[in-house]
Backbone as CSV, one residue per row, in Angstrom:
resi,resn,N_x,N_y,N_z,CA_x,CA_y,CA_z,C_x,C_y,C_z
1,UNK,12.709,-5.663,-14.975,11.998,-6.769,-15.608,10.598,-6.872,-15.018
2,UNK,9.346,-6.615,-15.577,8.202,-6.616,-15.445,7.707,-8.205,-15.803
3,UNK,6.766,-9.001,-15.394,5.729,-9.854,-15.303,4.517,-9.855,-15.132
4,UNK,3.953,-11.003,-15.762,2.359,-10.803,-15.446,2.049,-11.418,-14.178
5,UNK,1.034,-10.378,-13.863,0.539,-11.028,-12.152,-1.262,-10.769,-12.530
6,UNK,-1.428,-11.249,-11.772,-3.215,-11.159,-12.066,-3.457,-10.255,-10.975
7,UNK,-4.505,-9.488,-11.552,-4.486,-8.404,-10.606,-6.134,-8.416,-10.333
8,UNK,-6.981,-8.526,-9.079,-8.111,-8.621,-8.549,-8.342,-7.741,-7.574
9,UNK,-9.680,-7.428,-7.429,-10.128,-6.382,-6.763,-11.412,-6.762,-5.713
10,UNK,-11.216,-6.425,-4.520,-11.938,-6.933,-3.380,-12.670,-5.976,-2.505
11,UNK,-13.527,-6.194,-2.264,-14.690,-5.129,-1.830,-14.039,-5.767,-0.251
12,UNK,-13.902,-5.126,0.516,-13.669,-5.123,2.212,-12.919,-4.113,2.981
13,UNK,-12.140,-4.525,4.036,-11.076,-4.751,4.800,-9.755,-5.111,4.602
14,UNK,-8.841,-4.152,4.592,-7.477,-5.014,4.318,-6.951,-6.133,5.366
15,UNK,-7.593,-5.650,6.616,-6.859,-6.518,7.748,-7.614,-7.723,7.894
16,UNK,-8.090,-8.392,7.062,-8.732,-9.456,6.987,-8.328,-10.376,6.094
17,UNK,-7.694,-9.546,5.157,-6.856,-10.186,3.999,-5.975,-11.391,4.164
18,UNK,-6.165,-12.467,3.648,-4.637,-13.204,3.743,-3.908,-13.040,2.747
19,UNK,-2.372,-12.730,3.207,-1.758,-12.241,1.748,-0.693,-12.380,1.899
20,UNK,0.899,-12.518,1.292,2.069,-12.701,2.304,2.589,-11.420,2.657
21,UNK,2.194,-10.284,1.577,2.304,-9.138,2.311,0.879,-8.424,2.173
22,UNK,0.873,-7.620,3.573,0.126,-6.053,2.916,0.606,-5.023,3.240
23,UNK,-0.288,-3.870,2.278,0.774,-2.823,2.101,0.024,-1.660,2.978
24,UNK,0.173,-0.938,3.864,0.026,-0.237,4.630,-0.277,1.729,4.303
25,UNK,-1.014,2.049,4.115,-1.074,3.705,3.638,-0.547,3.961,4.905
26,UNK,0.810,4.678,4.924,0.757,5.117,6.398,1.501,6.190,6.657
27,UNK,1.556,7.300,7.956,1.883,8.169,7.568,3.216,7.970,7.772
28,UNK,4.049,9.343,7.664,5.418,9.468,7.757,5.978,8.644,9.152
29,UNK,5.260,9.103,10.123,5.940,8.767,11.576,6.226,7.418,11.543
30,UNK,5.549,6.446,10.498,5.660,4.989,11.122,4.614,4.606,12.434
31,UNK,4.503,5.567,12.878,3.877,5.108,14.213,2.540,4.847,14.180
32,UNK,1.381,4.743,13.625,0.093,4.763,13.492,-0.644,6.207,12.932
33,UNK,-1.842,6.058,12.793,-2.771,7.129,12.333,-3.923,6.652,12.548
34,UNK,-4.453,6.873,11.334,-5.550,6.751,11.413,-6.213,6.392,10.052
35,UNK,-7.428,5.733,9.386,-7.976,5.220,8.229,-7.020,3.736,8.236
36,UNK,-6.576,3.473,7.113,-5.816,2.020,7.014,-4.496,2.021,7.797
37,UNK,-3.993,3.276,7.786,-2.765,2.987,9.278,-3.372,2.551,10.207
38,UNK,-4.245,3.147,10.544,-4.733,3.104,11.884,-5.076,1.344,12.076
39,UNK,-5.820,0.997,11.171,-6.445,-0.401,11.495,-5.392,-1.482,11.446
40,UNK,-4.388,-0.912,10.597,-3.519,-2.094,10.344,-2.458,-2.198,11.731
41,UNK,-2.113,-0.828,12.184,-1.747,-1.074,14.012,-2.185,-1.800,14.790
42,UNK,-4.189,-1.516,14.944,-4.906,-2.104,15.536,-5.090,-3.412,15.869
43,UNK,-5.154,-3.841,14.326,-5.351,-5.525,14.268,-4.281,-6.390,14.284
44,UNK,-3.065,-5.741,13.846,-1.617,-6.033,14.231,-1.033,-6.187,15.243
45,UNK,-1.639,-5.762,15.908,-1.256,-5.433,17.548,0.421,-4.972,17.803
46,UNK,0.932,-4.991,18.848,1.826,-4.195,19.411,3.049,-4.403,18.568
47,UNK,3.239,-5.669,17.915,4.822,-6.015,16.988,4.781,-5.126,16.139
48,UNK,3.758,-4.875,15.289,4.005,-3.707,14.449,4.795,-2.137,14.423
49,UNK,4.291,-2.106,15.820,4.272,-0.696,16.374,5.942,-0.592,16.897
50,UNK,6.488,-1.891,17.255,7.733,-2.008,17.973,8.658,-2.090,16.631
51,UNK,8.120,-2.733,15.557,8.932,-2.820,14.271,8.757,-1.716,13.622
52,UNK,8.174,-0.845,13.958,8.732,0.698,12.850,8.815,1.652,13.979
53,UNK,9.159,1.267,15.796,9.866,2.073,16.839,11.478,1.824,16.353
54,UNK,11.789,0.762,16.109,12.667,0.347,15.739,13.534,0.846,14.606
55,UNK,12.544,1.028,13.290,12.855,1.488,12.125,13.347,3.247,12.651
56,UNK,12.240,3.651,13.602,12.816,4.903,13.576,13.715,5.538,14.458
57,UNK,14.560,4.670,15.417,15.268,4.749,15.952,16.672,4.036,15.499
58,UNK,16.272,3.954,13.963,17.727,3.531,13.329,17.628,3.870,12.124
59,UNK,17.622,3.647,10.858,17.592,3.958,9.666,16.317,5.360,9.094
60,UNK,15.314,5.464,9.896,14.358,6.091,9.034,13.623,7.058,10.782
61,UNK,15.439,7.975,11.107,14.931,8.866,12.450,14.025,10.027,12.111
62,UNK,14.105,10.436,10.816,13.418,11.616,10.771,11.762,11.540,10.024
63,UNK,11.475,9.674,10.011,10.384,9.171,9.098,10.852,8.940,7.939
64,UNK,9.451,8.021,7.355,9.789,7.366,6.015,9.164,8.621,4.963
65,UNK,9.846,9.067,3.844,9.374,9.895,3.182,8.605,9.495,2.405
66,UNK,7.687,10.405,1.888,6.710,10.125,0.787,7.006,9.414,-0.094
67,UNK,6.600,8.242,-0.760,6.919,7.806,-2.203,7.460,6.509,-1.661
68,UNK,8.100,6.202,-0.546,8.995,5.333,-0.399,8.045,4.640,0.389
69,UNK,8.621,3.006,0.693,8.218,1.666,1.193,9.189,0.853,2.293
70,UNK,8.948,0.576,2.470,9.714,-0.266,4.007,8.765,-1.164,4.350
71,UNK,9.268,-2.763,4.868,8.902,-3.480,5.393,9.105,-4.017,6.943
72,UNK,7.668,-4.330,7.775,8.102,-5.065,9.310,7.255,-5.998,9.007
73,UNK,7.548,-6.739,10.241,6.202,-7.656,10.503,5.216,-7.519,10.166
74,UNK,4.078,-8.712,10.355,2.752,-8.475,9.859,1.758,-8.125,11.956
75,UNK,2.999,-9.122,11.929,2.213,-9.149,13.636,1.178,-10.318,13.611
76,UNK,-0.131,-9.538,14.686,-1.274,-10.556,14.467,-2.205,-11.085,12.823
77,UNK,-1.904,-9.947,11.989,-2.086,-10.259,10.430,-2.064,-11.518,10.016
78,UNK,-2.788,-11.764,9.046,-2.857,-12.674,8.395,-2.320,-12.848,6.725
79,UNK,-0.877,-12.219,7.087,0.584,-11.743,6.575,1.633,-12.176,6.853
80,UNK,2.757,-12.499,5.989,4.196,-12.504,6.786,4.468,-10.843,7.187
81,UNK,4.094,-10.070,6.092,4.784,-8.485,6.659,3.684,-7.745,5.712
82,UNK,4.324,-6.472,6.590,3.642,-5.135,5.779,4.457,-4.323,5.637
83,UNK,3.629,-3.533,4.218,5.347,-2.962,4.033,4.045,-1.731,4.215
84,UNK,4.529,-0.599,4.858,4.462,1.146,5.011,4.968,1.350,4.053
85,UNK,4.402,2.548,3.340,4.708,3.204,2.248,3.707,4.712,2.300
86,UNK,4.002,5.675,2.275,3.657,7.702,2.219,2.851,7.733,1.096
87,UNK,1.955,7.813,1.118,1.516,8.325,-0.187,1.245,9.741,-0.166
88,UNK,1.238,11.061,-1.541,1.354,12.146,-1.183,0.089,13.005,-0.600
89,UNK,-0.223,13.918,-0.407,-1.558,14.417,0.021,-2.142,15.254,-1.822
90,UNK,-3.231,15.040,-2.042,-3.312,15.656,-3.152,-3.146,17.261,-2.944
91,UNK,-3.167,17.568,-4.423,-2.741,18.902,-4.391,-3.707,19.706,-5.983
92,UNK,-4.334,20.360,-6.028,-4.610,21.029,-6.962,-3.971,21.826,-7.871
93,UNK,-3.280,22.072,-7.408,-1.910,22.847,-7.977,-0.234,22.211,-8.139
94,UNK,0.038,21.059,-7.331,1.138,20.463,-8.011,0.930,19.589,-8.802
95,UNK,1.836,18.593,-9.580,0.987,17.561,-9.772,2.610,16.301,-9.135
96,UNK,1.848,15.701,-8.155,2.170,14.904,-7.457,2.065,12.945,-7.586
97,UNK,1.678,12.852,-8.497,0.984,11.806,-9.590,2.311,10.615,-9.651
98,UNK,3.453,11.353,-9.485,5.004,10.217,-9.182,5.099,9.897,-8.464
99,UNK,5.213,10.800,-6.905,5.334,10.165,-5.573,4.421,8.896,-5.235
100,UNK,2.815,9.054,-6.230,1.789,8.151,-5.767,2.160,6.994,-6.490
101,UNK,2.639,7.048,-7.376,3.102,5.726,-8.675,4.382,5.071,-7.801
102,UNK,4.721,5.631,-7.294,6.126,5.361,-6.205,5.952,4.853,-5.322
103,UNK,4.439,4.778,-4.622,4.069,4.374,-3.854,4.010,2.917,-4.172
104,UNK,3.197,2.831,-4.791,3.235,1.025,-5.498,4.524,0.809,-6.238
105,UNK,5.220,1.325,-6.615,6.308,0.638,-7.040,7.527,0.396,-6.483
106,UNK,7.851,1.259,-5.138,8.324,0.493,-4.312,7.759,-0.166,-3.096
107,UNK,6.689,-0.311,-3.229,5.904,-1.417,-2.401,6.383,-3.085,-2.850
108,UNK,5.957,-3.060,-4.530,5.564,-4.034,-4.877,7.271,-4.577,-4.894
109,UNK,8.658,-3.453,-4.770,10.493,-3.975,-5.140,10.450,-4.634,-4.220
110,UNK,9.654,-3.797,-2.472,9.851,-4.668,-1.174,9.511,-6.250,-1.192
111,UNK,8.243,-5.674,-1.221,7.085,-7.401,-1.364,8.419,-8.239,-2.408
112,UNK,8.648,-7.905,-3.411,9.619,-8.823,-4.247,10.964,-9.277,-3.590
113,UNK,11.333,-8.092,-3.239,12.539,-8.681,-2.174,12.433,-9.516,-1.335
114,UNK,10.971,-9.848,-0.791,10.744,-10.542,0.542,10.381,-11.803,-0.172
115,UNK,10.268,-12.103,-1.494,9.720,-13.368,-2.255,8.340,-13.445,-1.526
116,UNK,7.664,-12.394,-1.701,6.121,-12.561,-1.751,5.444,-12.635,-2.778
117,UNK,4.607,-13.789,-2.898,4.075,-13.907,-4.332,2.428,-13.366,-3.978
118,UNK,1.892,-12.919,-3.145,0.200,-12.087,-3.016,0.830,-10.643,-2.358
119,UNK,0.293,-9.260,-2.461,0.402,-8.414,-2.355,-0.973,-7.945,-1.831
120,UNK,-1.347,-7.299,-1.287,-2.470,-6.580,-1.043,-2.457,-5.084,-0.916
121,UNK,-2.978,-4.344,-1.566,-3.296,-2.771,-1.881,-4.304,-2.298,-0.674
122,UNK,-4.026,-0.959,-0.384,-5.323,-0.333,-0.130,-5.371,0.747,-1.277
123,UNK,-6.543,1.769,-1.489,-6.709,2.376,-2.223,-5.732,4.143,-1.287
124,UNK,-4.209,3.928,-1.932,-3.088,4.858,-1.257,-3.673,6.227,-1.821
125,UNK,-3.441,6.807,-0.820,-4.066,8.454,-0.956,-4.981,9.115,-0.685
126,UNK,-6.153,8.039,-1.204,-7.747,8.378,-1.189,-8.749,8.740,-0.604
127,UNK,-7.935,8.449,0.548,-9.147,8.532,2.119,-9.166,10.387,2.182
128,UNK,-8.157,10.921,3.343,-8.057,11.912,4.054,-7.116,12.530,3.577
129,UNK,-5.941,11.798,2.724,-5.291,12.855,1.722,-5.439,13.286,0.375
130,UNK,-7.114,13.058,0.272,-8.186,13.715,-0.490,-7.510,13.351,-2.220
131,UNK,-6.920,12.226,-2.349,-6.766,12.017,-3.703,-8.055,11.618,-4.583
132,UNK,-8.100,12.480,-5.791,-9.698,11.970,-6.149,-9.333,9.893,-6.768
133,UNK,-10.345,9.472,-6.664,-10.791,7.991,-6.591,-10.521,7.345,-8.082
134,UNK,-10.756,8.626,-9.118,-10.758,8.350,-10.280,-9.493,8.308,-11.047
135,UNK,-8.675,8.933,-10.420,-7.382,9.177,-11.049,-6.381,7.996,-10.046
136,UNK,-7.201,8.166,-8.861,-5.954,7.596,-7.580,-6.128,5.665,-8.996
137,UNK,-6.924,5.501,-8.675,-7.712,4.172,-9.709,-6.178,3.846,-10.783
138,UNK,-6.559,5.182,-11.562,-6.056,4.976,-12.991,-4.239,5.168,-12.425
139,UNK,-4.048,5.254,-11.626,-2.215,5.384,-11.598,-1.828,4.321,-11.012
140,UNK,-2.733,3.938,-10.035,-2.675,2.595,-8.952,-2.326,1.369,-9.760
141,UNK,-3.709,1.126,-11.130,-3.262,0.330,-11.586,-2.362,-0.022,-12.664
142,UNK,-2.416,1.273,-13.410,-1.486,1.626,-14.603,-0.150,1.109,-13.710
143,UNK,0.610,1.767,-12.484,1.665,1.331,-12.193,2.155,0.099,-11.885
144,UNK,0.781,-0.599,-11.679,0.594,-2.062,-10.660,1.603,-2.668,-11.751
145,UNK,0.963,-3.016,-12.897,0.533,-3.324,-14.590,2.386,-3.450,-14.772
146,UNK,2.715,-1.813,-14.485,4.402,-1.859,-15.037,5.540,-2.431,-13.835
147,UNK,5.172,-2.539,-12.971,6.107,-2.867,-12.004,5.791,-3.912,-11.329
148,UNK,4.888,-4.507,-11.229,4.933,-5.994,-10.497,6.550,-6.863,-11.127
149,UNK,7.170,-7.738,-10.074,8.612,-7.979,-9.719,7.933,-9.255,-9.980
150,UNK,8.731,-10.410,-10.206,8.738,-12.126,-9.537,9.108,-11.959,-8.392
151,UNK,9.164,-12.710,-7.376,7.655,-13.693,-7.432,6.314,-12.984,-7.376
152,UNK,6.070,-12.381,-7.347,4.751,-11.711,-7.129,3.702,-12.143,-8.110
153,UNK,3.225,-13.005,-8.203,2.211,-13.289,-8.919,0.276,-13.181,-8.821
154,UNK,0.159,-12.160,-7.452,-0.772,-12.027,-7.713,-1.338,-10.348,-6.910
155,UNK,-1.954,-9.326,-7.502,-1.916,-8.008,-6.759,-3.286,-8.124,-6.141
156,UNK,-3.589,-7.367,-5.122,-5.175,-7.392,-5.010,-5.531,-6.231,-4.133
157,UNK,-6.500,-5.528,-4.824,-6.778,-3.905,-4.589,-7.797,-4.309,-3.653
158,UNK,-7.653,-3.624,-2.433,-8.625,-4.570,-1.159,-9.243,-2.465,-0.786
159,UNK,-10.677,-2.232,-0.927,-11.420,-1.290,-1.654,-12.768,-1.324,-0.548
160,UNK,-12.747,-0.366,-0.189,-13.976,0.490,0.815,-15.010,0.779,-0.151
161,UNK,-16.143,0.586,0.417,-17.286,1.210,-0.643,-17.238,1.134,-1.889
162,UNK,-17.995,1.088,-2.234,-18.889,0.772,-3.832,-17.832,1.920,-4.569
163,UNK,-17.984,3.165,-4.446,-17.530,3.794,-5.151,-15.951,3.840,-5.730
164,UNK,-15.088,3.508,-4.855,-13.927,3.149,-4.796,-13.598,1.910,-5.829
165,UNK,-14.577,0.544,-5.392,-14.619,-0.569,-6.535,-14.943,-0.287,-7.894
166,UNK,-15.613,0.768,-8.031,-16.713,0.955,-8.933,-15.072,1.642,-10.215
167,UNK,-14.715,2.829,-9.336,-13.418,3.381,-9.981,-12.311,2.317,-10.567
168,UNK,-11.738,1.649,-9.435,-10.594,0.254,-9.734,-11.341,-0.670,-10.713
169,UNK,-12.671,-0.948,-11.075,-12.743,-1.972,-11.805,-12.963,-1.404,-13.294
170,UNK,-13.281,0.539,-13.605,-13.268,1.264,-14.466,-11.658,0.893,-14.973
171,UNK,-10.939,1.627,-14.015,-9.214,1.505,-14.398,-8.385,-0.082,-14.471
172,UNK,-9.089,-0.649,-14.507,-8.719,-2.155,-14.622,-9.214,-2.562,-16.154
173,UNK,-10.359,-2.226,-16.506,-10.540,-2.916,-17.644,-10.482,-1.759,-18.685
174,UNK,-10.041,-0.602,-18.523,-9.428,0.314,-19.097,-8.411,-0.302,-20.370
């Protein structure tokens, strides 16, 4: 069962966001990285890091796989939680375009499970696993569109640089 959620787009920082969840690009390990993993560890401080030590010393030992979502704490956030979720590395030659749609759509089952009604996006893929901006755009929100859950009533694509906004607000009024 799909609903309408209003879906807005924000030129910043995710970790600045207030939201009841945000959603974390992060890698497999759970454990930090770097780009929006990285910051969302950072500014999260240590609960984060202990809530997916945790995760991987029980349900998710070998990491969270691509496509999939899990929720911990928000920590120091200005969040109840964040949910981690893999997004795939692009590929020129596969086409990998589900795992990334998977990405938000079980983001957004978690966030619903948790009765979060604000969500916050980063732009999943785009950075360093070289998804182009234009397409990452058009699946991000195309999927947003089909799978937003109740309560969730509101999505918000939280977007680095001009160019990135420039794409999400192309695939938004698409």
């Amino acid at each position: 069962m799909t609903t309408r959620a209003t879906i807005t787009l924000v030129r910043g920082d995710i970790t600045e966001q207030y939201a009841d969840v945000l959603v974390n690009a992060a890698n497999s390990s759970l454990l930090g990285g770097g780009g929006v993993d990285g910051a969302i560890h950072r500014c999260g401080g240590p609960e984060i890091l202990a809530a997916c030590r945790g995760l991987r010393a029980s349900r998710y030992g070998k990491g969270l796989a691509t496509g999939q979502a899990v929720a911990t704490t928000a920590g120091r956030l200005h969040a109840e939680h964040v949910v981690h979720t893999v997004g795939p590395v692009w590929s020129g030659t596969e086409d990998r375009s589900a795992l990334l749609a998977s990405c938000y759509r079980e983001s957004l089952r978690v966030a619903s499970a948790l009765g979060a009604r604000t969500v916050a996006f980063p732009a999943i893929s785009t950075g360093i696993y070289g998804w182009p901006l234009d397409d990452g755009a058009r699946i991000a929100v195309r999927t947003v569109r089909e799978a937003v859950l109740p309560p969730v009533t509101e999505v918000r694509f939280v977007l680095l640089g001009e160019e990135a906004y420039a794409h999400f607000e192309e695939a938004l009024t698409a």
